[in-house]
C-alpha positions in Angstrom: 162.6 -36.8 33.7 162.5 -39.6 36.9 165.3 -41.4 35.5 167.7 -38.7 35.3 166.5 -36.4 38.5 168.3 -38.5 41.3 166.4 -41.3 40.6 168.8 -43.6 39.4 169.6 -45.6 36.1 171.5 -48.9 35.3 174.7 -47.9 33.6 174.6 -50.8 31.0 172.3 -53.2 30.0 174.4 -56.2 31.7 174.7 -54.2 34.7 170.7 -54.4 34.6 170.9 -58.2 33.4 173.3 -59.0 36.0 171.1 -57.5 39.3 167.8 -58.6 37.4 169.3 -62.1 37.2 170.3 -61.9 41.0 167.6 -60.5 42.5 165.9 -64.2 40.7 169.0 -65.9 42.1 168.7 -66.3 45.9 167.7 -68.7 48.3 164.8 -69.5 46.3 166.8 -71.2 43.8 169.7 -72.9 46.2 167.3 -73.9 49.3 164.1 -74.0 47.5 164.3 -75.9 44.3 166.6 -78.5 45.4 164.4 -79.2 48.5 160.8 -79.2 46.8 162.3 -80.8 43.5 163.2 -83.5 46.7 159.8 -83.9 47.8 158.1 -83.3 45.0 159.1 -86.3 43.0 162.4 -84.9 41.0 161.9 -85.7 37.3 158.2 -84.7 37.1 158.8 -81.3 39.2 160.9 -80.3 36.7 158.9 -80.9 33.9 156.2 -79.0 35.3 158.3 -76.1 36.5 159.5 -75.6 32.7 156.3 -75.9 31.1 155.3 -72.5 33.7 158.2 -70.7 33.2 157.3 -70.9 29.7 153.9 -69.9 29.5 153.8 -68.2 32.4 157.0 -66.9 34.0 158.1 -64.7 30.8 154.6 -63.0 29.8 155.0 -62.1 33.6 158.4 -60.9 33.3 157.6 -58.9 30.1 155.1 -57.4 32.0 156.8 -56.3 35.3 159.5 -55.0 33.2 157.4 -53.3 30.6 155.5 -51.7 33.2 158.4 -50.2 35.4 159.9 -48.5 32.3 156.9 -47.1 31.1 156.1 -45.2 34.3 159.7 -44.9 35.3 158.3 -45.3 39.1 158.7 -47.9 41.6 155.7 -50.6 42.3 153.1 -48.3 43.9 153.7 -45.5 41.5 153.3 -47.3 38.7 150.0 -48.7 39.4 148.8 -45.2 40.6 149.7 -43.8 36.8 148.2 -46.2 35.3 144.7 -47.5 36.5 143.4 -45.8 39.6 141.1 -48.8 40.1 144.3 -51.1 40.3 146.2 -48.0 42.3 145.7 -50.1 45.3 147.6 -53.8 44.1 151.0 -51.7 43.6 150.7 -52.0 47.8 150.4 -55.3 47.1 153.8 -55.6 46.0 155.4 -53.0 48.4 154.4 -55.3 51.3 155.6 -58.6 49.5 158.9 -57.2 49.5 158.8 -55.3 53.3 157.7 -58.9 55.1 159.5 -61.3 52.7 162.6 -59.3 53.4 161.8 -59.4 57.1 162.3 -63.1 56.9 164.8 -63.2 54.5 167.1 -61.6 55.9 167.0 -63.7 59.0 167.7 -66.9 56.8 170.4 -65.2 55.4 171.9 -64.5 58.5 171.8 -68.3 59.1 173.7 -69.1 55.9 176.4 -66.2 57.0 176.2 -68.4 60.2 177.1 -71.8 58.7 179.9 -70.7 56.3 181.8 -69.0 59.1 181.4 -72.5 61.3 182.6 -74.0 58.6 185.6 -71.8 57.8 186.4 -72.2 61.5 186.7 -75.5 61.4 189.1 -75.6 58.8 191.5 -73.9 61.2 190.2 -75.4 64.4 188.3 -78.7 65.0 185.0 -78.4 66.9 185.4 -74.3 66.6 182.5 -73.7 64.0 180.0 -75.8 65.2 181.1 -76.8 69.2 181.4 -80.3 67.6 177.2 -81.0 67.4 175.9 -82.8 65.1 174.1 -81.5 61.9 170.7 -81.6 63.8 171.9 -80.8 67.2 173.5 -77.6 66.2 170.4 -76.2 64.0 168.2 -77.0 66.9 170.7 -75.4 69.5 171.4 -72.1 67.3 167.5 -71.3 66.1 166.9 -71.1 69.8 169.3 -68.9 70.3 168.0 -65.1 70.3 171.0 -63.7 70.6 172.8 -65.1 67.7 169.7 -64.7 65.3 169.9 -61.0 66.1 173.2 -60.5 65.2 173.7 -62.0 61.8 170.2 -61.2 60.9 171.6 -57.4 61.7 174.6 -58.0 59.8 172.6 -59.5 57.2 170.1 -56.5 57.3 173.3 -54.1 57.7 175.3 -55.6 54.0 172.0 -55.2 52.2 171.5 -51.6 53.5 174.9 -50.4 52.7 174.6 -51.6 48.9 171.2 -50.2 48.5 172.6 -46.9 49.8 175.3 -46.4 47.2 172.7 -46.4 44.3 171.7 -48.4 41.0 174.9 -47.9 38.9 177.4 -47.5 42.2 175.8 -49.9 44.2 173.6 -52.7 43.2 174.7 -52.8 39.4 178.4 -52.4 40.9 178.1 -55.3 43.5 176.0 -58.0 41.1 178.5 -57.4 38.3 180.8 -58.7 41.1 178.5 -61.5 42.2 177.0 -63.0 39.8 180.2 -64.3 38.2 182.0 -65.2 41.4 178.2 -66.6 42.4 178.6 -69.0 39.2 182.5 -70.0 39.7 181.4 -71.4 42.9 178.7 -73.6 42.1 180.8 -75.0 39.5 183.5 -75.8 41.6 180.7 -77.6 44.2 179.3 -78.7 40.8 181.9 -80.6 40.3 182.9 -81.9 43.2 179.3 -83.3 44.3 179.0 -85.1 41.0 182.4 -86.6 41.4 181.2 -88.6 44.9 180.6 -92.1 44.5 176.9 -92.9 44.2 176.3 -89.5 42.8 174.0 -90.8 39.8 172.0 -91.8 42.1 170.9 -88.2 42.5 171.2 -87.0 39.0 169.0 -90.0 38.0 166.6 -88.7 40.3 167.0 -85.0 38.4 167.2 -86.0 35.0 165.6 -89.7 34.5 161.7 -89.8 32.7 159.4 -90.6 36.0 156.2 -89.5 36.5 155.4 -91.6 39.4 155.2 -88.2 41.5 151.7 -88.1 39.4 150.1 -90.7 41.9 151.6 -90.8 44.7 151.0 -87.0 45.1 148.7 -85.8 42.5 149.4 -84.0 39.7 147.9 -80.8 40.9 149.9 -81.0 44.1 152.8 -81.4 42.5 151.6 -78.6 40.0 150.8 -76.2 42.7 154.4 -76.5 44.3 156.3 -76.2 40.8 154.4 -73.0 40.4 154.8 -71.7 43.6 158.2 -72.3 43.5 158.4 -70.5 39.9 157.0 -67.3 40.9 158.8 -66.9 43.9 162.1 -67.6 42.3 161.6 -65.6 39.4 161.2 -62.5 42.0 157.6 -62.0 40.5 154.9 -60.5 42.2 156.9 -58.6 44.7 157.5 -55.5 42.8 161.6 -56.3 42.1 161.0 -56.3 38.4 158.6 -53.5 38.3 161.3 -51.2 39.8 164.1 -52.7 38.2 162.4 -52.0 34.8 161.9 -48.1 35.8 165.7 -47.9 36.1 166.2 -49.2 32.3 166.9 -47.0 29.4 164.2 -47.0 26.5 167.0 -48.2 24.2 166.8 -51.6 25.6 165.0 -54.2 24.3 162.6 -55.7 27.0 161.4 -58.6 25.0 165.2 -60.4 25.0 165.9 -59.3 28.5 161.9 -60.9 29.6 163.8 -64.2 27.9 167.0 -64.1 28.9 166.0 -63.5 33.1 164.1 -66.8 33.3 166.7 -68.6 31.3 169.5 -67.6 33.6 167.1 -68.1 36.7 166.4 -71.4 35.5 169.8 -72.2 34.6 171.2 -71.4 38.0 168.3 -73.5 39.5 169.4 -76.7 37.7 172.6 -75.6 38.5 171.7 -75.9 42.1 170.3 -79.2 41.8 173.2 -80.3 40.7 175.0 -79.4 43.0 172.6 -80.6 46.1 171.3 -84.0 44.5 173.9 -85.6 43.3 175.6 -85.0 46.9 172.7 -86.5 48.5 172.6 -89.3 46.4 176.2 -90.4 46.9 175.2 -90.4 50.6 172.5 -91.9 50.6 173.9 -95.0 48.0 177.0 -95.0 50.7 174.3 -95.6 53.9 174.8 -92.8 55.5 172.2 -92.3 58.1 169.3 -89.4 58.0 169.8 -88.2 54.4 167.2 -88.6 51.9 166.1 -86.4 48.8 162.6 -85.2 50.5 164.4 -83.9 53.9 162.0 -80.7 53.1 163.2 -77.0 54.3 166.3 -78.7 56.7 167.6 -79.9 53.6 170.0 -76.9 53.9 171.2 -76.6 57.2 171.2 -79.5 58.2 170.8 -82.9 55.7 173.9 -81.2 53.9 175.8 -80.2 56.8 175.9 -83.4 57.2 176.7 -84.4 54.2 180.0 -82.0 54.6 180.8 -82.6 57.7 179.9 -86.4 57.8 180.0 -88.0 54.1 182.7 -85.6 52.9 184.5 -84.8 56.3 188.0 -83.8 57.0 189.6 -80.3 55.4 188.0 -80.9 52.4 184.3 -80.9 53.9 184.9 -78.0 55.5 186.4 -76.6 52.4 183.7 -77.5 50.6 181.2 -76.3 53.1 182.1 -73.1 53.7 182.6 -72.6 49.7 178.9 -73.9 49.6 177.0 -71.6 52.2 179.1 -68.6 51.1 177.4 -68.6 47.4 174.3 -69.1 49.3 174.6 -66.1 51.4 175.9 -64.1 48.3 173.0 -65.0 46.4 170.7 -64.3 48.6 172.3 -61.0 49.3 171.8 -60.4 45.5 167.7 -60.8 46.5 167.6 -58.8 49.4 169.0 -55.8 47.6 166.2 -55.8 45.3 163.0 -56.4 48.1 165.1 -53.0 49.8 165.0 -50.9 46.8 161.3 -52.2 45.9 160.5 -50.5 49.4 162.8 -48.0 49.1 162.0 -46.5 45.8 158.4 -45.5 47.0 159.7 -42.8 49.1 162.5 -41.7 46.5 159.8 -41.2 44.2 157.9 -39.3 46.7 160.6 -36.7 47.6 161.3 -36.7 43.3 157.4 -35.6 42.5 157.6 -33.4 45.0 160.6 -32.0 43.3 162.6 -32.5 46.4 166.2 -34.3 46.3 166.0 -37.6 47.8 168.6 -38.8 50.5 169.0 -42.4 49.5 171.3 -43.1 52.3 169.1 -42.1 55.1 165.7 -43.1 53.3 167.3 -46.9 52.6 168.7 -46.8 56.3 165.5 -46.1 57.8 163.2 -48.5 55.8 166.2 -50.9 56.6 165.8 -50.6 60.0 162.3 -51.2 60.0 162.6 -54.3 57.9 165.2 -55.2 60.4 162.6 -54.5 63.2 160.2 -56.6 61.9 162.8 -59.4 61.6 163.2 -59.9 65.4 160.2 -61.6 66.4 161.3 -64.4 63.4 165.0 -65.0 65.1 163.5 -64.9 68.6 160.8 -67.7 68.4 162.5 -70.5 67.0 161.1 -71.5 63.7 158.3 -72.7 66.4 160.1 -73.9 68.5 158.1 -72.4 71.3 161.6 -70.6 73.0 163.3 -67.7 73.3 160.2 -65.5 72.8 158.1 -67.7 70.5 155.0 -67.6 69.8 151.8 -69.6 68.0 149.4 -67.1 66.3 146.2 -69.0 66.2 144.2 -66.3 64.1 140.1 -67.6 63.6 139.0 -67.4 60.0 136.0 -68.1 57.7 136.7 -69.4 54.7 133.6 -70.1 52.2 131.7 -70.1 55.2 133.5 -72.7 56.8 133.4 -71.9 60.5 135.5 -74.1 61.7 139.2 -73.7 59.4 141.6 -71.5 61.3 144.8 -70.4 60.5 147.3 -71.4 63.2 150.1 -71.0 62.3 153.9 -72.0 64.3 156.2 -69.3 64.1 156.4 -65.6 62.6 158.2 -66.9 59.6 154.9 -68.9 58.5 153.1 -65.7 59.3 154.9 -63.2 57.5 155.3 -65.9 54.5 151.4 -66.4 54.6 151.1 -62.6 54.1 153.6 -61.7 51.6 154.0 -65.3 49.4 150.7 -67.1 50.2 148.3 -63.9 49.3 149.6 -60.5 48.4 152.3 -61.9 45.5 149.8 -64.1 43.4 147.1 -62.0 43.9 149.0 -58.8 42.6 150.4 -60.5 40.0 146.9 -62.0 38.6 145.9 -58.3 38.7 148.5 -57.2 36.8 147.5 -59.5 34.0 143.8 -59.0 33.9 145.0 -55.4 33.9 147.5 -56.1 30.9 145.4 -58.3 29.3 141.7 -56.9 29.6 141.6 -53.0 30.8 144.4 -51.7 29.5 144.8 -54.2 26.5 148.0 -56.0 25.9 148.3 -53.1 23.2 150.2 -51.4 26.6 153.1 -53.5 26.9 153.8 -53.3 22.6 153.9 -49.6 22.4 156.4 -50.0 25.1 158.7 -52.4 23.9 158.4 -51.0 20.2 159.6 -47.1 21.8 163.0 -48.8 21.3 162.1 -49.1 17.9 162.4 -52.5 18.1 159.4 -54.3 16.6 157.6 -56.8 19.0 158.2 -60.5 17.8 155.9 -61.9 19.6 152.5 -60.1 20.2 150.4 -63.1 19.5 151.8 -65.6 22.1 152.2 -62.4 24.6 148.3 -61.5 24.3 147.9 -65.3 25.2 149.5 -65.0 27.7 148.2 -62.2 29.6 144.8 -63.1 28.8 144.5 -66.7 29.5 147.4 -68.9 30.5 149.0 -66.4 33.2 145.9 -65.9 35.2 145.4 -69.2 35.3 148.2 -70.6 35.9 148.7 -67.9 39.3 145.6 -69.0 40.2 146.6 -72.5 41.0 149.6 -70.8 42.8 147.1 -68.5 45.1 144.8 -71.6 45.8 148.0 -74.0 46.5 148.9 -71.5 49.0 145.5 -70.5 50.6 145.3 -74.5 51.0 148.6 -75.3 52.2 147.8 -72.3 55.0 144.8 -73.2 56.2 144.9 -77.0 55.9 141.9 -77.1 53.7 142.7 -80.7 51.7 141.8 -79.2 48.0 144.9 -80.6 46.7 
């Protein structure tokens, strides 16, 4: 009985949808898809990146989940129980989540940065941000040690101290909190951004048939970043789901939840966008300087700091800024919880099969800490910026006997994100599938979804799936990666 012996259990099936749908919801959806919808063409991204969800994004979902309540152990245990020639990929997972996090929760620290310059500036002019501009500020306060430690510990600290009050007390208790506040905020900035002048501009960008993207980048670039940008979002590959799924009763039906998760992911995604693009838009239709839709990663913090602080300005930019980076740290707190607990399970299901009673407080406090540990050489160098500590890891490589491609890479950020995003998370989650789909037989996943005693309404399209369309379609996401790292030109 794992569930029940100290392990943990969600205490309603919206409590799970809720921290599911959150741990999705995170700066993958409010940086990320704005910024590579941006650069990647607008219209046609999003095409792309619904067609993948789709076909690929639920059967992996379904999976994950499927899996985790079956074993009713975190992402390591679960593969152990059930292939011991795939024992090894549930590490694969465990150290997505450990070095993602270690990143994570430094960017998260920099969005709890930004909405406190911005609240202090409603009260005092020049008191948030020493009156720099956008750019000058970013460039002064990533160099800045110091300051990265800090929020990156309070960061670090806020994600510990949820994890540490359980599934049903803590993270169930704080998404159920979150979530909705998370979604009345984006309306309100919703609403706002597509009110500007010129804002049509950016939702014609979104929403309007062009598939110029097609040439001027390729299709399979833009193909590769859509499905990058899926899979991380969805929180697949990492283990989240996995150990999310061990915590569900086996009265709930997995198949609607497998739907309903990259629905609501998807929804808050657009949501996102419109928020960010028609903002953008109205800016850029009004000329104001250094704002454009592919601004890339500084889209935001610092093309929309601008666009706050400059376009919008006065008490209602700041207003409207510090509403804006508040729901992004809250949702990316709602992320982090879930790459702690992926980690932290591991040892509670250790100390539980050893029929010990696990201390959840000081086993999340200590993996915590070493997450948090990790972390510092990411605040201390920069983003690359060759201060403070930085560092360029210029690692040699051979790659299909290629002597002379290396992977240099800028900053520890790039390195950790290399390990966790670029190879261990599409490679795990292709070897789930083949696993799903060809050793264990997709026969797995029904059994488990019909010990509800609810019959599986889709077996057909799910054996597809598994077999076919999702190794497939992660494949493109581990070559997009592998090419982006190491410069190799393929796409």
């Amino acid at each position: 009985m794992n569930k029940e012996n100290n392990r943990g259990q969600w205490a309603s099936n919206i409590g799970f949808l809720m921290a599911a749908v959150g741990s999705a919801v995170g700066l993958g959806n409010i940086w990320g898809f704005p910024y590579k919808m941006g650069a990647s063409g607008g219209f046609a991204f999003l095409i792309v990146y619904l067609v993948l969800v789709i076909f690929v994004g639920f059967a992996t979902m379904l999976g994950e989940l499927a899996l985790g309540r079956k074993t009713g152990l975190g992402v390591i245990g679960t593969y152990k129980v059930l292939s011991q020639k795939f024992a090894w990929v549930g590490w694969l997972g465990f150290l997505s989540g450990f070095f993602i996090l270690s990143f994570y929760s430094v960017l998260g620290g920099y969005t709890l940065r930004y909405a406190l310059g911005f609240l202090m500036e409603l009260f005092s002019e020049g008191a948030g941000f020493g009156g720099l501009g956008s750019g000058a500020f970013f460039g002064s306060f990533i160099i800045n040690g110091g300051q990265n430690i800090l929020f990156h510990g309070i960061f670090m600290a806020l994600t510990v101290l949820i994890v540490m009050g359980g599934i049903s007390s803590g993270i169930e208790k704080f998404t159920k909190v979150a979530m909705p506040a998370l979604l009345v905020m984006l309306v309100i900035v919703i609403i706002r951004s597509v009110t500007l002048e010129g804002a049509s501009t950016g939702l014609a960008f979104m929403f309007a048939p062009n598939f110029s993207a097609f040439q001027e980048l390729g299709f399979m670039k833009v193909l590769k970043t859509a499905a990058g940008q899926m899979f991380f979002s969805l929180s697949l590959g990492m283990g989240c789901m996995i150990t999310y799924g061990s915590y569900l009763s086996k009265n709930e039906d997995l198949e609607k939840n497998a739907m309903i998760i990259p629905i609501a992911d998807t929804i808050f995604a657009l949501m996102a966008g419109c928020a960010v693009m028609p903002a953008v838009g109205a800016f850029m239709y009004q000329g104001v300087e250094g704002i454009s839709f592919g601004a890339g990663p500084g889209l935001l913090f610092v093309t929309l700091h601008q666009v706050f602080s400059v376009g919008m300005g006065g008490f209602i930019g700041n207003l409207f800024g510090f509403m804006f980076y508040f729901l992004v740290f809250i949702a990316a707190v709602t992320s982090s919880i879930s790459l702690l607990e992926v980690c932290t399970a591991y040892f509670i299901d250790r100390k539980v099969q050893k029929g010990e009673e696990p201390n959840r407080k000081k086993l999340s406090t200590i993996v915590g800490f070493l997450i948090f540990i990790i972390g510092i050489p990411v605040c201390l160098d920069g983003l690359g910026s060759g201060v403070a500590g930085g560092a360029t890891i210029d690692i040699p490589a051979v790659v299909f006997g290629m002597d002379e491609v290396r992977m240099a890479f800028d900053c520890w950020l790039d390195f950790y994100d290399m390990i966790s995003e670029g190879v261990f998370m599409p490679l795990g989650a292709i070897l789930m599938s083949v696993m799903i789909g060809w050793v264990l037989k997709t026969g797995v996943i029904k059994e488990e979804i019909e010990s509800s005693g609810i019959k599986m309404r889709a077996y057909a399209f799910w054996d597809i799936c598994f077999k076919y369309l999702v190794p497939i379609g992660i494949l493109f996401v581990l070559i997009g990666q592998i090419d982006d790292f190491f410069g190799m030109g393929i796409f």
